[in-house]
PDB file of N, CA, C, O and CB in Angstrom:
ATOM      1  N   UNK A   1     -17.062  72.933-141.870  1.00  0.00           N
ATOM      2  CA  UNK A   1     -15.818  72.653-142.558  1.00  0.00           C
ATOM      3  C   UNK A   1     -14.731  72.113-141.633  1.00  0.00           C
ATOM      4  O   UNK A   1     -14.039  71.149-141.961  1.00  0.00           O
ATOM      5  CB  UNK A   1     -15.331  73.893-143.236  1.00  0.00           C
ATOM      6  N   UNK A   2     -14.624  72.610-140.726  1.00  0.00           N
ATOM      7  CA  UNK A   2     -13.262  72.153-139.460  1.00  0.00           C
ATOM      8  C   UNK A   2     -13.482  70.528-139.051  1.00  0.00           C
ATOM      9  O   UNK A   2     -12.730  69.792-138.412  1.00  0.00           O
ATOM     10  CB  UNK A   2     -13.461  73.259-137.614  1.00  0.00           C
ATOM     11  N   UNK A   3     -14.734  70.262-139.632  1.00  0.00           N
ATOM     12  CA  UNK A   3     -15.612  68.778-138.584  1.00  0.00           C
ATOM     13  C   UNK A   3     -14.887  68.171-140.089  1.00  0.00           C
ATOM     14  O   UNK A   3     -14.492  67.136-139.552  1.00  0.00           O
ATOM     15  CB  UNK A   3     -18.173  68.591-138.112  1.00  0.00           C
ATOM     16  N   UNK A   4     -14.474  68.035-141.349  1.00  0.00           N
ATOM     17  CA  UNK A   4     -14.196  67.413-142.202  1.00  0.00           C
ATOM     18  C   UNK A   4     -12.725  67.447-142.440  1.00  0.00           C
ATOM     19  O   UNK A   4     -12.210  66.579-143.145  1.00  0.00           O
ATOM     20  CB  UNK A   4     -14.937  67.734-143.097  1.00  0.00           C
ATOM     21  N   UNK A   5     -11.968  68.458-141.859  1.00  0.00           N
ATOM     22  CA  UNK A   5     -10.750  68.503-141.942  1.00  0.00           C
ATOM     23  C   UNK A   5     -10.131  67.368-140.309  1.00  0.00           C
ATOM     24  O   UNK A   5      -9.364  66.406-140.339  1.00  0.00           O
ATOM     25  CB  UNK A   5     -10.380  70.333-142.050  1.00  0.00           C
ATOM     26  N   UNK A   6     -10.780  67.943-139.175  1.00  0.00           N
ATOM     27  CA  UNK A   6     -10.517  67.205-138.383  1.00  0.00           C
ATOM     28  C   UNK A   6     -10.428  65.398-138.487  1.00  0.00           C
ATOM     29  O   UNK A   6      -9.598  64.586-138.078  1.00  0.00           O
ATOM     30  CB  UNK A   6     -11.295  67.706-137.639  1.00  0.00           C
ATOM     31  N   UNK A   7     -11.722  65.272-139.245  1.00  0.00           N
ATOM     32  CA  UNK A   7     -11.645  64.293-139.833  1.00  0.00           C
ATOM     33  C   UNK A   7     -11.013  63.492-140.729  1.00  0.00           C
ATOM     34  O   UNK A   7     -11.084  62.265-140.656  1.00  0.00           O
ATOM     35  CB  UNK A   7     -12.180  64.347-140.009  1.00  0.00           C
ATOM     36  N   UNK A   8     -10.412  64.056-141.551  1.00  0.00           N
ATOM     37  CA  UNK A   8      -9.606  63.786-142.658  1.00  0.00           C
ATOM     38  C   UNK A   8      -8.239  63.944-141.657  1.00  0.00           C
ATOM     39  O   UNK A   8      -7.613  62.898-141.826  1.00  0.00           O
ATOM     40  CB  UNK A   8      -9.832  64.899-144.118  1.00  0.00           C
ATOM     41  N   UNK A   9      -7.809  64.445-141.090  1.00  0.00           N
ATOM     42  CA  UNK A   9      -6.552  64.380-140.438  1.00  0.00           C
ATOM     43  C   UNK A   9      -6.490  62.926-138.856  1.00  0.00           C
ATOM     44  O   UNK A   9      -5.614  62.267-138.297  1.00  0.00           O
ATOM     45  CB  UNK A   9      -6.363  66.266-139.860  1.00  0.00           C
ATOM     46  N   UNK A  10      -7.767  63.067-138.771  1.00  0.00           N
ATOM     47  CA  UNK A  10      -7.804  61.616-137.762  1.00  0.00           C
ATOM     48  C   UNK A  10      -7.810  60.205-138.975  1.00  0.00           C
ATOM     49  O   UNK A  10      -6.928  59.437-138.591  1.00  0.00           O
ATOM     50  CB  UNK A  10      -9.676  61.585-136.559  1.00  0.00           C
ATOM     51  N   UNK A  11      -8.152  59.921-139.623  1.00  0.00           N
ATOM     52  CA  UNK A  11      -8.175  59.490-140.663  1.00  0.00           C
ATOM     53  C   UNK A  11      -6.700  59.219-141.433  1.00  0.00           C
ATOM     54  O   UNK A  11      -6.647  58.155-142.050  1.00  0.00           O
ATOM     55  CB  UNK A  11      -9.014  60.297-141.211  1.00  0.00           C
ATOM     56  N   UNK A  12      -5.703  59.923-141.458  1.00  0.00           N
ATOM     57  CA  UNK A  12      -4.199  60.169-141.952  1.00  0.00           C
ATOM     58  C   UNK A  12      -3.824  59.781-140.749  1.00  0.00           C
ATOM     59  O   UNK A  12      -3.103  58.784-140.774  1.00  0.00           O
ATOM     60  CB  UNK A  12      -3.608  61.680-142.488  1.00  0.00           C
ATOM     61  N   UNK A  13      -4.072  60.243-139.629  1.00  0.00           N
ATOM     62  CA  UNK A  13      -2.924  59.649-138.400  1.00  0.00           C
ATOM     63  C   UNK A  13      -3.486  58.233-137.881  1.00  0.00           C
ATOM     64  O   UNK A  13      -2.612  57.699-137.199  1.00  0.00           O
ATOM     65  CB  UNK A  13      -2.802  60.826-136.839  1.00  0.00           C
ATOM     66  N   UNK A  14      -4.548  57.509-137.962  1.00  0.00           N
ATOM     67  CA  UNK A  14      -4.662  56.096-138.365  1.00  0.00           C
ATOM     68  C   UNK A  14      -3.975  55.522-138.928  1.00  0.00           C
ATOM     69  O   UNK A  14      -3.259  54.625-138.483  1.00  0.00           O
ATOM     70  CB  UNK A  14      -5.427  55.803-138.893  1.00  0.00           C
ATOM     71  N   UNK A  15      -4.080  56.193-140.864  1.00  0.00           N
ATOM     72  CA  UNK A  15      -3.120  55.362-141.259  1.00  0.00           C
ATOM     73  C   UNK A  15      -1.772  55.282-141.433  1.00  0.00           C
ATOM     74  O   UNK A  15      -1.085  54.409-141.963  1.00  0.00           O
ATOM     75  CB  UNK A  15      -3.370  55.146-141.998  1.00  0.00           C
ATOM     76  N   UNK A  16      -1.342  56.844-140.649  1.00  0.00           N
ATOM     77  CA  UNK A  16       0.202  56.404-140.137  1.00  0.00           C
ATOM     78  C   UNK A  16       0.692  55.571-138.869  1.00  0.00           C
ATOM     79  O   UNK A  16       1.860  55.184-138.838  1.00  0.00           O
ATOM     80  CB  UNK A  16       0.891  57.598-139.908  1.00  0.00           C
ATOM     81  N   UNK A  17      -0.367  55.232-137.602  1.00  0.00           N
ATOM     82  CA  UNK A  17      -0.444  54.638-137.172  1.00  0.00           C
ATOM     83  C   UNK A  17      -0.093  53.072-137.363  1.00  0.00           C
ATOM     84  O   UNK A  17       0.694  52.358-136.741  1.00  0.00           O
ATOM     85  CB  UNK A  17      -1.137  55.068-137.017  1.00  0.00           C
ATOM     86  N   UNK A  18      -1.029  52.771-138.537  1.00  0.00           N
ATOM     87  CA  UNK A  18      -0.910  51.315-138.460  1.00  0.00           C
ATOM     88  C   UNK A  18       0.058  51.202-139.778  1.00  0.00           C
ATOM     89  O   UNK A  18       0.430  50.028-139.784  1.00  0.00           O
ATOM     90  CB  UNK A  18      -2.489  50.413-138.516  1.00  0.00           C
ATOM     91  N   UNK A  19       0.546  51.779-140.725  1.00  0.00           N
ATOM     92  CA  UNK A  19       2.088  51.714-141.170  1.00  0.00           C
ATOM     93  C   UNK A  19       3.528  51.529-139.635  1.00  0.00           C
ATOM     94  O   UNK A  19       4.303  50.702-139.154  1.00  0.00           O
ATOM     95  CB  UNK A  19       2.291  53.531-142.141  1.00  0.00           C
ATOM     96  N   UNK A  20       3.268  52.343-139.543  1.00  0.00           N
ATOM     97  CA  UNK A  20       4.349  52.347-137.970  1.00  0.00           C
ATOM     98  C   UNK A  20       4.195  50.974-137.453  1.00  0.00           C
ATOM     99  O   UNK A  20       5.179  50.341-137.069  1.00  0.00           O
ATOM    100  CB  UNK A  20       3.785  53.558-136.491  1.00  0.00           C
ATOM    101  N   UNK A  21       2.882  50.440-137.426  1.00  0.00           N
ATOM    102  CA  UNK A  21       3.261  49.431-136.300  1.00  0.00           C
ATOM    103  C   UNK A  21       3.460  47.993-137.741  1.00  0.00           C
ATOM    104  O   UNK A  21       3.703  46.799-137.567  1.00  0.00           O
ATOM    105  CB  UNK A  21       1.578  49.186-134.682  1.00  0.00           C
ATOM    106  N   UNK A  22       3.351  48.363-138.386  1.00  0.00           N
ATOM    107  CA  UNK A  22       3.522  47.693-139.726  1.00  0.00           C
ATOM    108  C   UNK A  22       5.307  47.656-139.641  1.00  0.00           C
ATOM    109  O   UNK A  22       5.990  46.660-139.402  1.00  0.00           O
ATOM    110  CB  UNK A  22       2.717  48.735-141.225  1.00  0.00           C
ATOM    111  N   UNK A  23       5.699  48.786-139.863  1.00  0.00           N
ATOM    112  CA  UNK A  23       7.219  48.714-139.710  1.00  0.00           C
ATOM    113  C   UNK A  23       8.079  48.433-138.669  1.00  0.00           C
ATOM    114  O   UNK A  23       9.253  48.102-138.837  1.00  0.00           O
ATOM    115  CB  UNK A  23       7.636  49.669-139.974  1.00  0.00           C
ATOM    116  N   UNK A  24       7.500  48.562-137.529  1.00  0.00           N
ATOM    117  CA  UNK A  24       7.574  47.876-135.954  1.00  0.00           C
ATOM    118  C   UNK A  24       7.875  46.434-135.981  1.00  0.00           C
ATOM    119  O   UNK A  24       8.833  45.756-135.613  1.00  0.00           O
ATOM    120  CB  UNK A  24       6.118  47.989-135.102  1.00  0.00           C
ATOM    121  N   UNK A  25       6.257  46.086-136.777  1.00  0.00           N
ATOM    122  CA  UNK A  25       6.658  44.578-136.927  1.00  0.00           C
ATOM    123  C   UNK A  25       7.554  43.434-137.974  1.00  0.00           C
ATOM    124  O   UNK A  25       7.896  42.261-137.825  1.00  0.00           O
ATOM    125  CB  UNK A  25       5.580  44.172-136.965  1.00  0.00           C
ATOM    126  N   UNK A  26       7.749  44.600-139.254  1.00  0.00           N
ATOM    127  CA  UNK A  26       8.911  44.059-140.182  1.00  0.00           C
ATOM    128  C   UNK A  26      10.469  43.995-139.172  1.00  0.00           C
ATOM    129  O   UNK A  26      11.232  43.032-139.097  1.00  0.00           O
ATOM    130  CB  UNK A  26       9.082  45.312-141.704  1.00  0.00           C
ATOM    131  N   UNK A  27      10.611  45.374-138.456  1.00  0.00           N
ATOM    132  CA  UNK A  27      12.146  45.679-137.592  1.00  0.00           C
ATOM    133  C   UNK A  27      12.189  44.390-136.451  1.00  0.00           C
ATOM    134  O   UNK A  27      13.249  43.768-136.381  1.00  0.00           O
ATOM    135  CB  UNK A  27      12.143  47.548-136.557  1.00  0.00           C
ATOM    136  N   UNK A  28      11.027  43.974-135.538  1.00  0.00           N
ATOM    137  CA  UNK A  28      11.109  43.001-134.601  1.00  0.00           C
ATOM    138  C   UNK A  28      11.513  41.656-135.718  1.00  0.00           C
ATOM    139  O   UNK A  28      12.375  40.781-135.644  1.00  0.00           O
ATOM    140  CB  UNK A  28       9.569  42.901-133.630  1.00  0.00           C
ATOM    141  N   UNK A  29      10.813  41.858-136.404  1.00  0.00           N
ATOM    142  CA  UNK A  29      11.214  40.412-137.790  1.00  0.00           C
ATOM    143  C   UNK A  29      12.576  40.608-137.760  1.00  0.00           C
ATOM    144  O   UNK A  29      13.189  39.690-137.216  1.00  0.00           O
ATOM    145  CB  UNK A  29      10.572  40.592-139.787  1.00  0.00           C
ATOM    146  N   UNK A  30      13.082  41.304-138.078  1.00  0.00           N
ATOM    147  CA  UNK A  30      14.710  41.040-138.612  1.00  0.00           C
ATOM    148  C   UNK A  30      15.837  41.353-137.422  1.00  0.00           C
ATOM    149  O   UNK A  30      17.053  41.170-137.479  1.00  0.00           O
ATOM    150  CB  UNK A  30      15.112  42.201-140.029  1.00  0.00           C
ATOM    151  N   UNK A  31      15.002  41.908-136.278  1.00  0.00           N
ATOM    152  CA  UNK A  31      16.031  41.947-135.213  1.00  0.00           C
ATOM    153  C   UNK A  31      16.264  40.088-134.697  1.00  0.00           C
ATOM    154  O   UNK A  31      17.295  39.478-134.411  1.00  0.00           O
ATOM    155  CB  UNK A  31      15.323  43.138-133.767  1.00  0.00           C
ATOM    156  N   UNK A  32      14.855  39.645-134.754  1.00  0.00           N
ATOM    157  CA  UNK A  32      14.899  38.303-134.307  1.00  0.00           C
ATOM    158  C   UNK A  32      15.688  37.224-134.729  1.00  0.00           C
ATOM    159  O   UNK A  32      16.153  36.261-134.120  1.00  0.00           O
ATOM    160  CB  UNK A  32      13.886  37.907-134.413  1.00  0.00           C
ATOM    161  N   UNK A  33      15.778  37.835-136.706  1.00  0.00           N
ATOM    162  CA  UNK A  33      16.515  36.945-137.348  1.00  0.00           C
ATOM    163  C   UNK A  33      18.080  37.072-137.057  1.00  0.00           C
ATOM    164  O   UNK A  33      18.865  36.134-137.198  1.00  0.00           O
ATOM    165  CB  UNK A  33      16.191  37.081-138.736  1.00  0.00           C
ATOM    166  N   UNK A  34      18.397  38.237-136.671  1.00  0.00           N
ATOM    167  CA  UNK A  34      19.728  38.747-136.687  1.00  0.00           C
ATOM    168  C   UNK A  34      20.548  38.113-135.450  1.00  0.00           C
ATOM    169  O   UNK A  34      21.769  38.013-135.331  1.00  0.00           O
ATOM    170  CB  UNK A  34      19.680  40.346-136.630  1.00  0.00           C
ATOM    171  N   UNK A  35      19.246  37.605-134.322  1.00  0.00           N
ATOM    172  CA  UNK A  35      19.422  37.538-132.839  1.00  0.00           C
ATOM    173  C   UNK A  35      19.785  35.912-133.311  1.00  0.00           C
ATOM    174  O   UNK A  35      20.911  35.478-133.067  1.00  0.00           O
ATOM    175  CB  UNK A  35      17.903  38.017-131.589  1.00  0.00           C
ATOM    176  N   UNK A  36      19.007  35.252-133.834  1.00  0.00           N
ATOM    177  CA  UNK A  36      19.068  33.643-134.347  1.00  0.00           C
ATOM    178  C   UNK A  36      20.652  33.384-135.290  1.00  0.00           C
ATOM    179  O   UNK A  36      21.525  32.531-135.132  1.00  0.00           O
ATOM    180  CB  UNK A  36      17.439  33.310-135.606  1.00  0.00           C
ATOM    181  N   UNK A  37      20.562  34.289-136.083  1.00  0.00           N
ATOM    182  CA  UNK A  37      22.280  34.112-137.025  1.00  0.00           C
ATOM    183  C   UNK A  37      23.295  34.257-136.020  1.00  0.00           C
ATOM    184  O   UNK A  37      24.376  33.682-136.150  1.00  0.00           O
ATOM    185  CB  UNK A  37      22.730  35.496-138.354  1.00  0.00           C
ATOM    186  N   UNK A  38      23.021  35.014-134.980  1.00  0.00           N
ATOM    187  CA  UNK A  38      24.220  35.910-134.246  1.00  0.00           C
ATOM    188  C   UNK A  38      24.276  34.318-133.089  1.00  0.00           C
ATOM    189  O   UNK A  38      25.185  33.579-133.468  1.00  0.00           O
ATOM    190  CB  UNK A  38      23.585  38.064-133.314  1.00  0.00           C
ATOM    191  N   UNK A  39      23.847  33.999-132.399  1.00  0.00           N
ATOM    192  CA  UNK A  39      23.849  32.731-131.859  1.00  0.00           C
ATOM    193  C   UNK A  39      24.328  31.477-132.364  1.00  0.00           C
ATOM    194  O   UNK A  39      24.810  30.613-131.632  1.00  0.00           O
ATOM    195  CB  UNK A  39      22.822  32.537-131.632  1.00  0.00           C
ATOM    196  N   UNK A  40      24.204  31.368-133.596  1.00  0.00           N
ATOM    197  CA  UNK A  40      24.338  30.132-134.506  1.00  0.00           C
ATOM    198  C   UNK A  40      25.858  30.555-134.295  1.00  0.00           C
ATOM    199  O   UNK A  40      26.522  29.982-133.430  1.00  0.00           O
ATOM    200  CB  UNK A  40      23.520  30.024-136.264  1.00  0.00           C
ATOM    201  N   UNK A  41      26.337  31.428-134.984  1.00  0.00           N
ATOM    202  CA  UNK A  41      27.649  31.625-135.380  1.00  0.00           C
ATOM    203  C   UNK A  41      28.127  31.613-134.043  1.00  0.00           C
ATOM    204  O   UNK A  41      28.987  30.745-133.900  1.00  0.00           O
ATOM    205  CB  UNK A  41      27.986  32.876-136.263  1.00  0.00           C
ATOM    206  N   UNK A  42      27.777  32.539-132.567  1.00  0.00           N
ATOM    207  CA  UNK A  42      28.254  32.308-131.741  1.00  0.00           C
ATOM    208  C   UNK A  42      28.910  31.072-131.420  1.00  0.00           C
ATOM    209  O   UNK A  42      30.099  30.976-131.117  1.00  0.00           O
ATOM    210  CB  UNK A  42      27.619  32.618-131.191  1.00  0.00           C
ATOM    211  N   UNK A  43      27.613  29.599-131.545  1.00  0.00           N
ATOM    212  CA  UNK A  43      27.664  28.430-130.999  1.00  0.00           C
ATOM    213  C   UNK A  43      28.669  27.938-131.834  1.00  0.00           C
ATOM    214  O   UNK A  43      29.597  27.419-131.213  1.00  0.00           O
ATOM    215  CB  UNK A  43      26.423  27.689-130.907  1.00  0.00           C
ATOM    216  N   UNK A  44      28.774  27.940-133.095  1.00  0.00           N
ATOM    217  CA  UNK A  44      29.870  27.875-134.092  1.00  0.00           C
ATOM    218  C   UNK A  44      31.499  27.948-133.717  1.00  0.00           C
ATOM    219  O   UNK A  44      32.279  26.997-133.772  1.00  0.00           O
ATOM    220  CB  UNK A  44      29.583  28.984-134.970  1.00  0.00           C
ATOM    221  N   UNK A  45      31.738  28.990-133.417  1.00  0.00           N
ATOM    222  CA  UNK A  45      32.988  29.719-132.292  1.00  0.00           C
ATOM    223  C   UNK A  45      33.319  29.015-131.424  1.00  0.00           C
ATOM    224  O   UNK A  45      34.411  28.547-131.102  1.00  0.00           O
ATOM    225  CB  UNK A  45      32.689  30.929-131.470  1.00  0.00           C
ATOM    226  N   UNK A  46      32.057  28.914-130.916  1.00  0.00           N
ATOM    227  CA  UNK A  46      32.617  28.348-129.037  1.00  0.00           C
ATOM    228  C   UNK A  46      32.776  26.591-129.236  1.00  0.00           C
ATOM    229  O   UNK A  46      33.266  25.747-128.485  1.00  0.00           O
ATOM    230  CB  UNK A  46      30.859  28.738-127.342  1.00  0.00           C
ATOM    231  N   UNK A  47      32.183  26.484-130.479  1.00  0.00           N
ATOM    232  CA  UNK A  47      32.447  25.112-130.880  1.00  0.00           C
ATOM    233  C   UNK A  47      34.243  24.458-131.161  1.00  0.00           C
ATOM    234  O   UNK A  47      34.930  23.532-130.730  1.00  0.00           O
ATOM    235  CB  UNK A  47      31.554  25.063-132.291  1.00  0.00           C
ATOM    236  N   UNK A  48      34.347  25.250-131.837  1.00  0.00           N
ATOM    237  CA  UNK A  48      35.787  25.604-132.820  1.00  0.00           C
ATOM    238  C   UNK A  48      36.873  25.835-131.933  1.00  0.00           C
ATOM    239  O   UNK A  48      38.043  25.516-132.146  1.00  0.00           O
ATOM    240  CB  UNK A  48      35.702  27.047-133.828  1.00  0.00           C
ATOM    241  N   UNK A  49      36.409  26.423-130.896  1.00  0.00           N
ATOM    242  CA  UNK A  49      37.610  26.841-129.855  1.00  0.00           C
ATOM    243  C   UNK A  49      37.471  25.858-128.933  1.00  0.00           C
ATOM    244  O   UNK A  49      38.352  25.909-128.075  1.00  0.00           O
ATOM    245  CB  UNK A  49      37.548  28.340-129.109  1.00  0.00           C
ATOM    246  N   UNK A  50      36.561  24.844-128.775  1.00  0.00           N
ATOM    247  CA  UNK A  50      36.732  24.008-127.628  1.00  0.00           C
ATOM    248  C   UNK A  50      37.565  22.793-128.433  1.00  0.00           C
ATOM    249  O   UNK A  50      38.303  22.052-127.784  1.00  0.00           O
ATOM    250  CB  UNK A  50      35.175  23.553-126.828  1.00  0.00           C
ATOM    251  N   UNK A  51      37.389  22.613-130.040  1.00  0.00           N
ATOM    252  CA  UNK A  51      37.937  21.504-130.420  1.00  0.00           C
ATOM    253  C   UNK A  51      39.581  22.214-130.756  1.00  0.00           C
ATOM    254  O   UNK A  51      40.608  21.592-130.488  1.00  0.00           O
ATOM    255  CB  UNK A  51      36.985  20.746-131.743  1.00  0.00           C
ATOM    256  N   UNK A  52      39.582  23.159-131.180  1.00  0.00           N
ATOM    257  CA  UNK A  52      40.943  23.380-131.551  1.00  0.00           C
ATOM    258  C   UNK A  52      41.900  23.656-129.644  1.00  0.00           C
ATOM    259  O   UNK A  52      43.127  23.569-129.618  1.00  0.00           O
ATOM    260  CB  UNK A  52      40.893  25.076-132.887  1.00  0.00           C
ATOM    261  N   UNK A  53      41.249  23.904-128.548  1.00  0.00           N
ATOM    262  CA  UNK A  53      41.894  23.763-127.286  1.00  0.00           C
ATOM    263  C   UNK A  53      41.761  22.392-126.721  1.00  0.00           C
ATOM    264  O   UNK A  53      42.483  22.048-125.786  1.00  0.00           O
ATOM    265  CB  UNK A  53      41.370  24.735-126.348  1.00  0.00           C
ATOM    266  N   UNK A  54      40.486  21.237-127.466  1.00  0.00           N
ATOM    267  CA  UNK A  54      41.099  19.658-127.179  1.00  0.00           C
ATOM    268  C   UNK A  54      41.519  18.899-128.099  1.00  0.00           C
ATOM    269  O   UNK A  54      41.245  17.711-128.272  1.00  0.00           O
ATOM    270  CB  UNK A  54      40.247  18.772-126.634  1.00  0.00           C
ATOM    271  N   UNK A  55      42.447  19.828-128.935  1.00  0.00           N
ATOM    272  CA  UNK A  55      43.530  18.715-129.824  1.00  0.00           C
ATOM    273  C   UNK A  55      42.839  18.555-131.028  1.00  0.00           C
ATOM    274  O   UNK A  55      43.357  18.350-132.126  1.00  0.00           O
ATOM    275  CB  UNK A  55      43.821  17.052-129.129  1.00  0.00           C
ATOM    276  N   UNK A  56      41.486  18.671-130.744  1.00  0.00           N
ATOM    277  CA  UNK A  56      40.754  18.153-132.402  1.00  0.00           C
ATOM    278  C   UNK A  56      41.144  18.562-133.609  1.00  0.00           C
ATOM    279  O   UNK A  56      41.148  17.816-134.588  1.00  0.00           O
ATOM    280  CB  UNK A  56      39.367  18.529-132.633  1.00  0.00           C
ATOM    281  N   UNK A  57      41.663  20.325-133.641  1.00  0.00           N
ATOM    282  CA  UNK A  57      41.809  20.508-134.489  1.00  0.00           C
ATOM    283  C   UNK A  57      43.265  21.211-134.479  1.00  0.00           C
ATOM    284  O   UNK A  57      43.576  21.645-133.369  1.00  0.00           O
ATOM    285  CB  UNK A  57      40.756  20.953-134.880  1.00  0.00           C
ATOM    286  N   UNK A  58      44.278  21.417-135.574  1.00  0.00           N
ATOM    287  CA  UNK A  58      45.197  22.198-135.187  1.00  0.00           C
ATOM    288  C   UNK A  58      45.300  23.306-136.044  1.00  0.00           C
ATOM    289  O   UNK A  58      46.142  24.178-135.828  1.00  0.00           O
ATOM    290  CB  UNK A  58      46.304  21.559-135.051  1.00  0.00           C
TER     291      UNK A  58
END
């Protein structure tokens, strides 16, 4: 009996295993996207402030 429970519990921590790295890899997904928006807008800024400090814009 212990050889089927052991089993059944290696079996559950597999498949919490590969959920985890399942959700690992959704969180790296949206950190990346967040890292790509956060740059854009950065470049955006530094855009805006170089034209509004050369006259371009007032």
């Amino acid at each position: 009996m212990p050889v089927l429970v052991y089993g059944a519990l290696a079996l559950v921590g597999l498949a919490g295993v590969g959920w985890a790295a399942k959700e690992t890899g959704e969180a790296a997904d949206s950190l990346t996207r967040l890292t790509k928006w956060g740059v854009v807008a950065g470049g955006l800024y530094v855009g805006y402030r170089a034209a509004k400090t050369g006259g371009l814009l007032k």
